[in-house]
C-alpha positions as CSV (number, residue, x, y, z in Angstrom):
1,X,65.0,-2.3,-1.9
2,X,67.9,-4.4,-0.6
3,X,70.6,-5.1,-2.3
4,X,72.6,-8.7,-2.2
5,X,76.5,-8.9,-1.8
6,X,76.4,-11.2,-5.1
7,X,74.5,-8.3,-6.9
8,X,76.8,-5.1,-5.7
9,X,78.4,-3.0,-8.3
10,X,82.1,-2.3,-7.3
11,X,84.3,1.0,-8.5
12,X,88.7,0.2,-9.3
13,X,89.4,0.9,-5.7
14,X,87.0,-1.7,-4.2
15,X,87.7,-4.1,-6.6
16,X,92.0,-2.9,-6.2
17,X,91.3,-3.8,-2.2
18,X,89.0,-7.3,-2.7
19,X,91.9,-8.5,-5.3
20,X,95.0,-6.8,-3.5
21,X,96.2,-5.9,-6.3
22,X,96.9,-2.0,-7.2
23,X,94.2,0.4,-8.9
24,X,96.4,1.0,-11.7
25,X,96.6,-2.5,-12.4
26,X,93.0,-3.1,-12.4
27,X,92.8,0.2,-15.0
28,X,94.8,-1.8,-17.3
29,X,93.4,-5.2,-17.6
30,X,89.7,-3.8,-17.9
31,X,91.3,-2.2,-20.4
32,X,92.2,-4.7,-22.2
33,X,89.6,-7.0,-21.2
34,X,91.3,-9.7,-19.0
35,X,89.3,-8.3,-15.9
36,X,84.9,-8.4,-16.4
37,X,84.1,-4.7,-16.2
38,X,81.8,-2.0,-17.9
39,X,82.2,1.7,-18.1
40,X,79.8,4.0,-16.9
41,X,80.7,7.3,-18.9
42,X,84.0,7.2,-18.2
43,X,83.9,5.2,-14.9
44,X,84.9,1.4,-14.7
45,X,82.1,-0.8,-12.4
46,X,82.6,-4.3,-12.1
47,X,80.1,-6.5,-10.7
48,X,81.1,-8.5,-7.8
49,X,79.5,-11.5,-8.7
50,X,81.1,-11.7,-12.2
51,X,84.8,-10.7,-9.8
52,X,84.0,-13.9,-8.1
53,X,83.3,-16.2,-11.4
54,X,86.4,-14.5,-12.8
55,X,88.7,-15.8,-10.2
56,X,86.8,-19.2,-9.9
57,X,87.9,-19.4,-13.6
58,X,91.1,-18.5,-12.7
59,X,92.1,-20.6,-10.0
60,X,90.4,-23.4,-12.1
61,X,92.6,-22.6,-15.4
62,X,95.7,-23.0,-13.0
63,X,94.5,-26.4,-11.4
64,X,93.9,-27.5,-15.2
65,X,97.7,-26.4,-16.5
66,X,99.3,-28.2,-13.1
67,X,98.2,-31.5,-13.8
């Protein structure tokens, strides 16, 4: 079965690389649910798909505030 890109499941590092931001970091806002994610046992996935949306909404929030 292939797979898509959309469709790919993504542990705190690769998310940590795609947003630049530190794995720490990501730890904390799963946590406290500013970042999409889901645990498996006690391992945070995030799909990438729902990464993308997430910073779509972002990027639109801040376009919203500016004007």
């Amino acid at each position: 079965m292939v797979r898509s890109r959309e469709n790919q499941v993504m542990t705190v590092q690769e998310v940590a690389t795609y947003l630049r931001m530190r794995p720490v970091t990501i730890y904390k806002h799963a946590a406290r649910g500013k970042l999409p994610g889901f645990k498996v046992g006690a391992a945070w996935r995030f799909k990438k798909k729902t990464i993308d949306q997430w910073i779509a909404t972002q990027e639109n929030r801040r376009v919203a505030h500016a004007i």
